[in-house]
C-alpha positions as CSV (number, residue, x, y, z in Angstrom):
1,X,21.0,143.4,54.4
2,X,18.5,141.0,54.8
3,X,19.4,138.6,52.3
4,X,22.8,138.8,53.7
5,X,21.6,137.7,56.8
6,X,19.8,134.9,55.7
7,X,23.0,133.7,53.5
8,X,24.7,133.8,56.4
9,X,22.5,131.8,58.9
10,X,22.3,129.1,56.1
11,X,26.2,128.8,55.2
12,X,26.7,129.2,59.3
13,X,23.7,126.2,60.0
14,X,25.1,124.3,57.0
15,X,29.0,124.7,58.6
16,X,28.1,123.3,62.1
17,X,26.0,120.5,60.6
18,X,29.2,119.4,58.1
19,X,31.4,119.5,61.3
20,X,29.6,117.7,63.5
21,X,28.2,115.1,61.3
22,X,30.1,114.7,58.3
23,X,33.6,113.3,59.8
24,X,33.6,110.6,62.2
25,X,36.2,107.5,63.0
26,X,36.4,104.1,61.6
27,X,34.5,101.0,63.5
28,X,36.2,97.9,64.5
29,X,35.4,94.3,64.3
30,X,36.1,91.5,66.8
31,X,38.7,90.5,63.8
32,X,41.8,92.7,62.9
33,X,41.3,94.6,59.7
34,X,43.4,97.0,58.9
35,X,41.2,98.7,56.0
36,X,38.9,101.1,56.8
37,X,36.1,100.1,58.6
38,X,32.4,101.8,59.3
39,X,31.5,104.1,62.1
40,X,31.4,102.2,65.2
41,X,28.7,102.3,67.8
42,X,29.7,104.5,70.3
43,X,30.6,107.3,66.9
44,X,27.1,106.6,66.2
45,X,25.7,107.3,69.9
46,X,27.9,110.5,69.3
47,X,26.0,111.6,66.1
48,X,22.6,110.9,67.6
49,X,23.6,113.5,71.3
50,X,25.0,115.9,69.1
51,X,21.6,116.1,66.7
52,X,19.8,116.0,70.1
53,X,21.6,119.1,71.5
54,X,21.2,121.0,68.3
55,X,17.7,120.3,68.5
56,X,17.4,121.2,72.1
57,X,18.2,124.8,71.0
58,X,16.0,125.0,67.3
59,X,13.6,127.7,68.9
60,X,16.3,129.8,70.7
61,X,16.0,133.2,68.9
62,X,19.8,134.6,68.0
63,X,20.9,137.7,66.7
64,X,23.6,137.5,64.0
65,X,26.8,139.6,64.0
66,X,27.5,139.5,60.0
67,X,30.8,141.2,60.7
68,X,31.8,138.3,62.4
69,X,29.8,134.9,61.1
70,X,30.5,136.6,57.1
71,X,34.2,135.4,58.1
72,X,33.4,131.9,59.3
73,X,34.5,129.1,56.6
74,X,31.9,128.9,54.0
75,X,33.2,125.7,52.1
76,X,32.0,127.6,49.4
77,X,35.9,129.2,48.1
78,X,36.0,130.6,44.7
79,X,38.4,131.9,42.4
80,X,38.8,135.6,42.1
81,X,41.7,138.1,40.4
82,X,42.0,141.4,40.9
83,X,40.6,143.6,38.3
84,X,43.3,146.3,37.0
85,X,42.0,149.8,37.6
86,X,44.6,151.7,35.3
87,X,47.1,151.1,33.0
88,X,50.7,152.6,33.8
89,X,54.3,151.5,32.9
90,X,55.7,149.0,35.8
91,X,52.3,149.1,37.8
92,X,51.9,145.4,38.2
93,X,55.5,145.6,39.9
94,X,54.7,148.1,42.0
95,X,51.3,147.5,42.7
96,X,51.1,143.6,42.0
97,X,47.6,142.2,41.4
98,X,46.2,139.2,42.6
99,X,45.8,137.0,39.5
100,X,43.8,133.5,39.4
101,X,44.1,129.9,37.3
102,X,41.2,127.7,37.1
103,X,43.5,124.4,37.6
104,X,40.6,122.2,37.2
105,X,39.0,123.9,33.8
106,X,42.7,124.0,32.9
107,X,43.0,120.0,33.2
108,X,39.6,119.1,32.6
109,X,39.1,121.0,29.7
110,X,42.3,118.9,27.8
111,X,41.3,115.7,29.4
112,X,39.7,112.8,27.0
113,X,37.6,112.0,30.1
114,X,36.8,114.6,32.8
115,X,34.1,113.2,34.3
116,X,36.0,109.6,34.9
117,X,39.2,111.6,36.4
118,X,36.9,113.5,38.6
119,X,35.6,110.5,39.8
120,X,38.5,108.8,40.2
121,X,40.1,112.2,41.9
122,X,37.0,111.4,44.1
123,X,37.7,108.3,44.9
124,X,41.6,108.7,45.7
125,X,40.0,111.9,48.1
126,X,37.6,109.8,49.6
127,X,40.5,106.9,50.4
128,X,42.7,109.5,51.6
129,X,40.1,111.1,54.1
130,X,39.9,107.4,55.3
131,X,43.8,106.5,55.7
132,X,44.2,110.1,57.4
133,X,41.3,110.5,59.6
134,X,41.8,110.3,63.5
135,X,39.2,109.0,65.8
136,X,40.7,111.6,68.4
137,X,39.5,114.4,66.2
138,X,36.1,113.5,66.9
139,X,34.0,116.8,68.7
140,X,33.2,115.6,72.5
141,X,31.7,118.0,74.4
142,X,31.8,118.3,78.6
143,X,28.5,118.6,79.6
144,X,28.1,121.2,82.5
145,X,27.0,119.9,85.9
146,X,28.1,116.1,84.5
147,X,28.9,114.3,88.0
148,X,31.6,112.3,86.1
149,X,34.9,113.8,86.3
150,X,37.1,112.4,83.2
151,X,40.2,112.8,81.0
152,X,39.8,115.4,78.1
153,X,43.0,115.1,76.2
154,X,46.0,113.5,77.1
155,X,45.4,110.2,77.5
156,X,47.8,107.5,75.3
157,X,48.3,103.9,75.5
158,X,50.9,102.1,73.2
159,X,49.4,99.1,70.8
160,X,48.1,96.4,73.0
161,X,49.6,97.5,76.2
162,X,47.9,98.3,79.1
163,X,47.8,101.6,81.5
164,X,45.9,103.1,84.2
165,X,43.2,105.8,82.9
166,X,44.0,108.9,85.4
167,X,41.4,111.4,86.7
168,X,38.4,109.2,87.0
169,X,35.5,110.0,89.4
170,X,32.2,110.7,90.5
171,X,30.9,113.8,92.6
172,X,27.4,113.1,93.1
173,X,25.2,113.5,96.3
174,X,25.1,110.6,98.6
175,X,22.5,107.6,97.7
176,X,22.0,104.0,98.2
177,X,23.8,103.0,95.3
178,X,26.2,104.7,93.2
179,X,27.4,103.1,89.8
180,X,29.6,103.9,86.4
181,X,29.7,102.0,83.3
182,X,32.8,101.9,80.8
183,X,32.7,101.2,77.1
184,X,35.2,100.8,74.6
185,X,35.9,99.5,70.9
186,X,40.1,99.0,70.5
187,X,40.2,97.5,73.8
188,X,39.3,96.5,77.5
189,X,38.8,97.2,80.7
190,X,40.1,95.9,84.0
191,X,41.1,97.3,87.6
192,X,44.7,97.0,88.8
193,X,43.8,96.6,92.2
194,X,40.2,96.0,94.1
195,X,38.3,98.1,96.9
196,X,35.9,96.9,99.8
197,X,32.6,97.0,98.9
198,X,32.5,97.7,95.3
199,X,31.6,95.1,92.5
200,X,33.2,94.8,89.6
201,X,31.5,93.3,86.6
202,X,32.7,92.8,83.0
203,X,36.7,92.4,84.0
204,X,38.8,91.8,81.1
205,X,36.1,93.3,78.5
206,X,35.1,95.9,76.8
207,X,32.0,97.0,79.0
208,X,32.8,97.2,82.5
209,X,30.3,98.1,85.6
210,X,31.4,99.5,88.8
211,X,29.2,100.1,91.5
212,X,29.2,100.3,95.3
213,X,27.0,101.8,98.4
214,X,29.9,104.1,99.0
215,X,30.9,106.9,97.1
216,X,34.5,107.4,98.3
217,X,35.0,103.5,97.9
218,X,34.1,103.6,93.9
219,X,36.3,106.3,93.7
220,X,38.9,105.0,95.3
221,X,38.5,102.1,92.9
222,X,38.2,104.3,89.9
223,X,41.5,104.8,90.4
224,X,42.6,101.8,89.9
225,X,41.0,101.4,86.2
226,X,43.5,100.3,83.8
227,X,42.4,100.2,79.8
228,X,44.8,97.2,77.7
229,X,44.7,98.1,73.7
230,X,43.5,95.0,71.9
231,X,43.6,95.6,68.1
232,X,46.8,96.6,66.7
233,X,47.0,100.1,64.7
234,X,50.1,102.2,64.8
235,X,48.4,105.1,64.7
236,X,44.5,105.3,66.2
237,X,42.4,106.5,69.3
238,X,40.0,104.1,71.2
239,X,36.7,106.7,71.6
240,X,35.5,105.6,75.6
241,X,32.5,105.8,77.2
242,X,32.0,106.6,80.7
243,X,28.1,107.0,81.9
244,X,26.2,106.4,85.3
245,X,22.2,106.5,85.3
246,X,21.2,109.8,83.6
247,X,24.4,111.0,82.6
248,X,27.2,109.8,79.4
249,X,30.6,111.2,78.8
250,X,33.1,110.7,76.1
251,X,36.5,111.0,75.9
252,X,39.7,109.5,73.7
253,X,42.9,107.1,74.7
254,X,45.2,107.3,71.7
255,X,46.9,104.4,70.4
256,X,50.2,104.2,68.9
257,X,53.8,103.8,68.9
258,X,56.1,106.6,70.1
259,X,58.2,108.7,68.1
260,X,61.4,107.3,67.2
261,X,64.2,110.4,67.2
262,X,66.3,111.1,64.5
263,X,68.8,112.1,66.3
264,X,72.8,112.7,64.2
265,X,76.2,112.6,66.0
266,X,78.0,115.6,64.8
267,X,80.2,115.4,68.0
268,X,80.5,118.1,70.6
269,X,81.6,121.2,69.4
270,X,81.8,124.7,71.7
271,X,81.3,126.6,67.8
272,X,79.0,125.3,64.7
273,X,81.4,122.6,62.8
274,X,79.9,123.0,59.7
275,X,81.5,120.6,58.1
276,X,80.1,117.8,60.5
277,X,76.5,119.8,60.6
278,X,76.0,120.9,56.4
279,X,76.2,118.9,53.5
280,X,75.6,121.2,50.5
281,X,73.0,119.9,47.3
282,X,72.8,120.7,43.8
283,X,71.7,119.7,40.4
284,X,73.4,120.2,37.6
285,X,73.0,120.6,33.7
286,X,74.4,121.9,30.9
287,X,76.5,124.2,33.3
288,X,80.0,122.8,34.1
289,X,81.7,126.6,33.8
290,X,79.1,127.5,36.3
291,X,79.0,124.4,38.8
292,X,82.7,124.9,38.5
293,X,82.5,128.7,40.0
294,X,80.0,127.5,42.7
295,X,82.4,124.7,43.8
296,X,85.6,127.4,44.1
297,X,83.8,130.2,45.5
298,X,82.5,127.3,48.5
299,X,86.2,126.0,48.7
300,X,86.9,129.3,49.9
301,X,84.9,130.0,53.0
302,X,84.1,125.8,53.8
303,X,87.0,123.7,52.1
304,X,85.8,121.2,54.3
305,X,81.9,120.7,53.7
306,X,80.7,117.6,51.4
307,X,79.1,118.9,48.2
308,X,76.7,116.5,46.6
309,X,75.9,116.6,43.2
310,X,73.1,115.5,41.0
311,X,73.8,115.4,37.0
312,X,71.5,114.7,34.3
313,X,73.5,115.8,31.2
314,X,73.4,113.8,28.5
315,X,77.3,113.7,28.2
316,X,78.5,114.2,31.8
317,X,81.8,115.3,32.5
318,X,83.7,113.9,35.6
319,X,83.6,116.6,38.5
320,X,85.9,115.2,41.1
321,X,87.9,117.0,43.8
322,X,88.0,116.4,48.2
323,X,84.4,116.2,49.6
324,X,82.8,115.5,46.4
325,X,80.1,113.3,45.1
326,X,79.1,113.2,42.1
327,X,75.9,111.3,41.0
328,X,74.7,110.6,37.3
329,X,71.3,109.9,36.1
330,X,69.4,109.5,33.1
331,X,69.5,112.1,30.5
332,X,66.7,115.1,31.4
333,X,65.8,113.3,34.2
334,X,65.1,116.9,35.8
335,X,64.9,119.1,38.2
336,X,63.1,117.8,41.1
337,X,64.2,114.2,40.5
338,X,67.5,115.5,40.7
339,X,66.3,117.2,43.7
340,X,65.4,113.8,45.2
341,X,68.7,112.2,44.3
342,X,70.9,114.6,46.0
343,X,69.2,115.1,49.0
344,X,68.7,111.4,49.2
345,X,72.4,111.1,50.3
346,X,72.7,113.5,52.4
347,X,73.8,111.8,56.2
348,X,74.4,115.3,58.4
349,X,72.0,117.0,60.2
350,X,71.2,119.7,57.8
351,X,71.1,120.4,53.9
352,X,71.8,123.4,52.3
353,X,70.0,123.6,48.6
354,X,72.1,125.3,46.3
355,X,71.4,126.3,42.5
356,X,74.4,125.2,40.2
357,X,74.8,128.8,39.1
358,X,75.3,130.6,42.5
359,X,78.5,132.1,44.3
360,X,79.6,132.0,47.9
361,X,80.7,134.9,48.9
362,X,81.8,136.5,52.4
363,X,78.0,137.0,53.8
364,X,77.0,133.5,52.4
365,X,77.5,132.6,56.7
366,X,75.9,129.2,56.8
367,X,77.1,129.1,60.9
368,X,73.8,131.8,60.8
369,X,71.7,129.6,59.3
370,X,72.7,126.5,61.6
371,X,72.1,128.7,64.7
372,X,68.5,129.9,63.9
373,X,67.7,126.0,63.1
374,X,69.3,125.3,66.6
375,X,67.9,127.7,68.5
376,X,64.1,127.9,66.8
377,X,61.7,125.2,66.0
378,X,61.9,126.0,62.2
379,X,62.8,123.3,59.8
380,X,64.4,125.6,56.9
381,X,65.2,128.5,56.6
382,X,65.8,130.6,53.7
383,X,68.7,133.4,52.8
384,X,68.8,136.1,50.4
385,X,70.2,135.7,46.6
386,X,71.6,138.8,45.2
387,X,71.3,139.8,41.1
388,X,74.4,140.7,39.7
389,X,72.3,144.5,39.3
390,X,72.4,144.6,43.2
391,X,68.8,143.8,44.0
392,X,68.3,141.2,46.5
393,X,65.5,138.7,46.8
394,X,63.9,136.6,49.4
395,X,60.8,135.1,47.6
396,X,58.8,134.8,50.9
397,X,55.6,133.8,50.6
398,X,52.9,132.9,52.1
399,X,50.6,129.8,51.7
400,X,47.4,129.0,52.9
401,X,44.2,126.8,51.5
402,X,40.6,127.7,51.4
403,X,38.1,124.4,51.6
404,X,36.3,124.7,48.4
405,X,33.8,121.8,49.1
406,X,33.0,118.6,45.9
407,X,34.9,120.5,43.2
408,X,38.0,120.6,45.1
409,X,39.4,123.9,47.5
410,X,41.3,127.1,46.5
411,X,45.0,127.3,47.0
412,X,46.3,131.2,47.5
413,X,49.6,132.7,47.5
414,X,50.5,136.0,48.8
415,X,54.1,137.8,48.7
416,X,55.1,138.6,52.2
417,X,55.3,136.6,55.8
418,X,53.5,135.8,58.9
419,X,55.9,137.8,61.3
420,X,59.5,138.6,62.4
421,X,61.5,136.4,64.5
422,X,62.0,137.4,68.0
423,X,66.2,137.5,68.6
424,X,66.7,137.4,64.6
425,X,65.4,140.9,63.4
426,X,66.5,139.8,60.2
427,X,64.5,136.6,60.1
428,X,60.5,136.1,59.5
429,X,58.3,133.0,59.5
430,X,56.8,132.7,56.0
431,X,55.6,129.1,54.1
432,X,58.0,129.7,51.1
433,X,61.3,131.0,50.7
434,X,63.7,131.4,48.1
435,X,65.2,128.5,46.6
436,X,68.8,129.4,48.6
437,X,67.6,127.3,51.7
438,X,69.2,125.2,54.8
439,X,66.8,122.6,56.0
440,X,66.9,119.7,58.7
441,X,68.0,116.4,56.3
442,X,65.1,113.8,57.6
443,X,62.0,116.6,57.4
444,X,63.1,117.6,54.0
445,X,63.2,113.9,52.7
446,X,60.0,113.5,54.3
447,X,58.5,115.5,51.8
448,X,60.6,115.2,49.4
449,X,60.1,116.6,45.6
450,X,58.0,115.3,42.9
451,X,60.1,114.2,40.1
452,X,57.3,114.9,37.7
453,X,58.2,118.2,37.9
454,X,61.2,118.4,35.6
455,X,61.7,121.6,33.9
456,X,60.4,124.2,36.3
457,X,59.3,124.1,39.9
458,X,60.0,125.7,43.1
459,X,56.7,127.0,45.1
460,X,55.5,123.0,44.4
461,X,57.8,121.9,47.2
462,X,56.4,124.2,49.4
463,X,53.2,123.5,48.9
464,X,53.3,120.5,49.7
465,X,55.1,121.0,53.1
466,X,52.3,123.4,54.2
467,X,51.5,121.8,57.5
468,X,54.9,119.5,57.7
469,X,57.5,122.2,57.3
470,X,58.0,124.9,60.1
471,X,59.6,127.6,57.6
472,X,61.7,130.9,58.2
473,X,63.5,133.5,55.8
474,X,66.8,135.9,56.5
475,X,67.9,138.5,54.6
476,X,71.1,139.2,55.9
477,X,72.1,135.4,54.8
478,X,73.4,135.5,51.1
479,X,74.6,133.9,48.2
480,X,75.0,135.8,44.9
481,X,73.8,135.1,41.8
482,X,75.3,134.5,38.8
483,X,74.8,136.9,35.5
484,X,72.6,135.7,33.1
485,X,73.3,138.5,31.0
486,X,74.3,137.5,27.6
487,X,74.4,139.1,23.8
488,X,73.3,135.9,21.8
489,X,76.0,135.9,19.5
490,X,78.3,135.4,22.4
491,X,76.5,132.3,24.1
492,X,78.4,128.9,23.7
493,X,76.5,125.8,22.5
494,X,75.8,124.5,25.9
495,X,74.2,128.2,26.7
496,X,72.0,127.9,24.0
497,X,71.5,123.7,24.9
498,X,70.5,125.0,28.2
499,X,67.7,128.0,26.8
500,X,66.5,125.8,25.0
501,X,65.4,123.1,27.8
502,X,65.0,125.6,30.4
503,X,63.1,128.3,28.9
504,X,61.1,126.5,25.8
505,X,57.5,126.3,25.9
506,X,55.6,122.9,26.8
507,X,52.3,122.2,26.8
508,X,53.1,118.9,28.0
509,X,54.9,120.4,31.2
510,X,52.0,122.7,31.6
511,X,49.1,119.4,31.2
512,X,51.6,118.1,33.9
513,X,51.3,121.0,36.0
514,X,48.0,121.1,35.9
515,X,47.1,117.6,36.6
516,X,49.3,117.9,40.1
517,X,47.8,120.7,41.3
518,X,43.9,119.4,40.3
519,X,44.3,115.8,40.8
520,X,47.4,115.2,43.4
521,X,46.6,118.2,45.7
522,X,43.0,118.1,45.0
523,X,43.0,121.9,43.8
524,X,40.5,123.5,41.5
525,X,42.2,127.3,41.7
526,X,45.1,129.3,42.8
527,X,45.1,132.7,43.3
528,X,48.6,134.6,43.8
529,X,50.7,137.4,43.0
């Protein structure tokens, strides 16, 4: 128990040192330079008060609670699959194990240089973590009994414009002078209006003094600060400093342009038109007869709705008919690229993925689907695809990722969901679904689908929305499947064309897999079921 409690006061110390020191915002130069820059000063006086106020408390005694600290994030993830405890026909289906892949033994391993593609992985990390990073994530802590009163959160300002900084003031007791100091990096101070009997030095630059004999005067003026942006960033936070004699405070003014809506006319309709609302996506290959079926069974329930269609086949055949695009691309270009394409031209509010080889039927009701987009803040949500034995599937999933430190972190998937979806008993909120799914068009193509991936793929797409994608899954939406079952001496040539491409082997698909998950998501295991 003892050791435990030392591992734990180690990995906890080690934890609140990484956070508070290890991630802080780029500096900026008189100049404009829009690559990233050092820590600036006032990131730097940050550092310094929060090593102070550790140290403040170094010979506090504590008492650990290793139920709870044994939880915190370690940074240390590893690796781990179940072990099987007994051996029985179907157990792993009805009691699945959690089973693990080294991704980055798994790349390294077949890689002429490891050590130069884990530097440059490094590298890439490192430039991300710079691009990414936003000064307003930076830890600033409210001291109690401060006498400066100040904005926490809140506070924005777009690129060099100019607005008034709200809830500034001072509450201390009454002396013969009273005076507050601002400091900034992006930009500069000023006040839009001035008060009796307070001075104003440093107007129109990034340290300004107010001070005054009477406290209700300076804050009175106080109110009247304005802060202009001076360097241009679309995307930033100015860290401030607001201090008086004894006392500093911190606090952020983001930077940056609104949000432009997307917004799409479908028209005013009392009822879902779908046809104005859906467009429906495929890809194709190597399966006309079954593309065919899929077009005729939607014809019957939305006659109406655009189809678009990506085809890769080496010989393409013309698919034509009302509401029908048809797109050709290079032969095997695959699966996700033709992903890409088809959602690429999509102009309605929504898009409904759609493997070539499914079958609308009467509970296929994409006016469901439409309403829980419209009436939730979920960007996709998923249906139900039944076998032709009966059994239904959902796929949900759930994704989450463990920081694993140097090496990379851990990426775990779990079968199941986060929780149902209050007014849609039938609906949960998962981070993967099955790949039967009606999303909204511009946050789909936002993260779009990596045309690496050409043979096989599906959980990829998800992964990579973790954080962007807001995603849900229904069971009582669904589309059927169509048989696979076939004798081989009854398979036509294009079946067997088909088996061939889909279901062969590669080790050069695998290597490809692998280097995505090690080297684009910076992963060095999964674990899943």
């Amino acid at each position: 128990m003892r050791v435990t409690k030392k591992k734990c006061v180690i990995l906890v110390t080690g934890l609140l040192l990484f956070a508070l020191f290890c991630a802080w915002s780029p500096g900026t130069s008189s100049g404009v330079d829009i690559r990233p820059g050092q820590r600036g000063h006032i990131e730097k006086l940050l550092e310094e008060k929060m090593r102070d106020t550790i140290s403040d408390y170094h010979d506090i005694a504590y008492h650990l609670k290793d139920d709870v600290a044994c939880h915190l994030a370690q940074n240390t993830c590893v690796c781990l699959a179940d072990e099987e405890t007994f051996h029985l026909p179907l157990a792993n289906l009805l009691f699945p194990r959690v089973w693990a892949h080294n991704v980055d033994l798994a790349f390294l391993e077949s890689h002429p240089d490891p050590e130069g593609v884990k530097h440059h992985r490094a590298q890439e990390y490192r430039s991300f973590q710079r691009r990414s990073y936003n000064p307003a994530d930076v830890l600033i802590v409210a001291e109690a009994n401060s006498p400066l009163q100040y904005p926490t959160q809140g506070v924005e300002v777009r690129p060099l414009k100019t607005i008034i900084i709200p809830g500034l003031g001072l509450k201390e007791k009454t002396g013969s002078n009273h005076t507050v100091h601002l400091t900034a990096t992006l930009g500069t101070f000023d006040v839009a209006a001035t008060v009796d009997k307070v001075s104003v030095k440093g107007a129109g630059e990034k340290h300004m003094t107010l001070s005054s004999p009477s406290l209700s005067a300076l804050n009175g003026q106080l109110q009247f600060v304005t802060y202009t942006n001076t360097v241009f960033h679309p995307k930033t936070a100015d860290t401030v400093q607001f201090a008086t004699e004894g006392h500093q405070s911190y606090f952020s003014i983001k930077v940056g342009h609104g949000i432009i809506p997307n917004l799409y006319n479908s028209g005013y309709q009392r009822e879902y038109n779908i046809s104005a609302l859906v467009t429906i996506a495929t890809k194709t290959f190597l399966r006309y007869d079954k593309l065919k079926d899929l077009i005729d069974s939607i014809r019957q329930h939305y006659p109406t709705v655009t189809i678009v269609i990506a085809d890769d086949n080496e010989h393409p055949q013309p698919v034509t008919g009302p509401h029908i695009e048809h797109y050709i691309m290079p032969f095997g270009k695959g699966w996700f690229a033709g992903r890409n394409l088809a959602v690429s031209q999509v102009t309605t509010k929504y898009v409904l993925w759609v493997d070539d080889d499914f079958i609308f039927t009467a509970n296929t009701k994409l006016e469901r689907m439409v309403d829980i987009l419209e009436k939730t803040t979920l960007d996709l949500v998923g249906g139900a695809v039944r076998e032709i034995t009966g059994y239904t599937a959902t796929y949900r999933h759930t994704i989450s990722v463990e920081e694993g430190g140097e090496d990379g972190d851990c990426l775990h998937i779990r079968i199941g969901y986060h929780h149902v979806i209050e007014g849609f008993p039938n609906c949960v909120v998962a981070d993967a679904c099955i790949n039967f799914f009606m999303g909204r068009t511009d946050k789909v193509q936002q993260v779009g689908f990596n045309p690496r991936l050409a043979r096989r793929g599906h959980l990829e797409f998800f992964i990579d929305a973790l954080g962007s994608l807001h995603v849900g899954s229904c069971s009582d939406i669904i589309v059927s499947h169509a048989s696979k079952i076939k004798l081989p001496w009854s398979k036509t040539v294009s079946q067997k064309a088909y088996d061939k491409f889909r279901y062969a082997s590669s080790t050069a698909q695998n290597d490809i897999s692998n280097e995505v998950f090690y080297f684009k998501n910076r992963f060095k295991c999964i674990t899943s079921h």
